[in-house]
N, C-alpha and C positions, 0 to 999 in steps of 0.2 A: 836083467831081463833076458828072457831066452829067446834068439830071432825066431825059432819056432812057432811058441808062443803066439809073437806079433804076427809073422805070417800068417798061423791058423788063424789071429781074428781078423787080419785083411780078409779072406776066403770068406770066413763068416758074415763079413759086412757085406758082403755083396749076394747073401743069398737070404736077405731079408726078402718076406712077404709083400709086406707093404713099406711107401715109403717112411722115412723118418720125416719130421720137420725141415724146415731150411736151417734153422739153430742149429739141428744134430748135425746137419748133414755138412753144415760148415766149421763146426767142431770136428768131425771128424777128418775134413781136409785137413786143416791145419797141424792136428793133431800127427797126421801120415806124412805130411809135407815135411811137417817139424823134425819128426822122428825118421826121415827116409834122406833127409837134403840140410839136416839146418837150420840156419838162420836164414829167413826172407833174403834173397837177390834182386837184384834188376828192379826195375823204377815202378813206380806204382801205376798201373793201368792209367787211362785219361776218358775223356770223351764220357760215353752216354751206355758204355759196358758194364754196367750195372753188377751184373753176378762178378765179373772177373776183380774188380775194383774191393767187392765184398770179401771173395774167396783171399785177395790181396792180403788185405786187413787183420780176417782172420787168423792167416799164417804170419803177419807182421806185429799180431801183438803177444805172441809166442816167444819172441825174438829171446833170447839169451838161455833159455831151455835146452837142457842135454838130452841130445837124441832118446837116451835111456831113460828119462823121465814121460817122452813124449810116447816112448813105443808102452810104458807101462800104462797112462792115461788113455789112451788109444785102446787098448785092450780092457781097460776097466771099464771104458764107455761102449764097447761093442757090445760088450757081459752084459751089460743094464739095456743097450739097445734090444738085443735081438731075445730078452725075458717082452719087449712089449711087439716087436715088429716080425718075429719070426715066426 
């Protein structure tokens, strides 16, 4: 995968129209997270923070994906996003 590439669809996902769903929108963290940082760090959110707990998960069930799987996913999902959102 060429970090170009992913950079151009980071760029791209942010100059969507309208929003994506919360599914996309947490697909798409994870996906960045995954492909930018990794595997999930640090302890899973607590208390009554709902999205951050979410945003957690999503990026925690990615876990053992190589960045380069994630930065291509990422980019395959921007493609299919922004044919409906931009």
């Amino acid at each position: 995968m060429d970090v170009r590439q992913f950079d151009g669809a980071v760029q791209r996902s942010k100059q969507f129209t309208s929003r994506p769903s919360n599914e996309e929108l947490l697909q798409l963290y994870a996906l960045y997270k995954q492909a930018t940082a990794g595997d999930v760090s640090g302890e899973r959110p607590g208390g009554f923070d709902f999205k951050a707990i979410a945003k957690f998960e999503a990026w925690e069930a990615l876990k053992g994906m190589p960045k380069e799987e994630a930065m291509r996913e990422y980019v395959t999902l921007v493609d299919k996003l922004h044919q409906q959102y931009a």
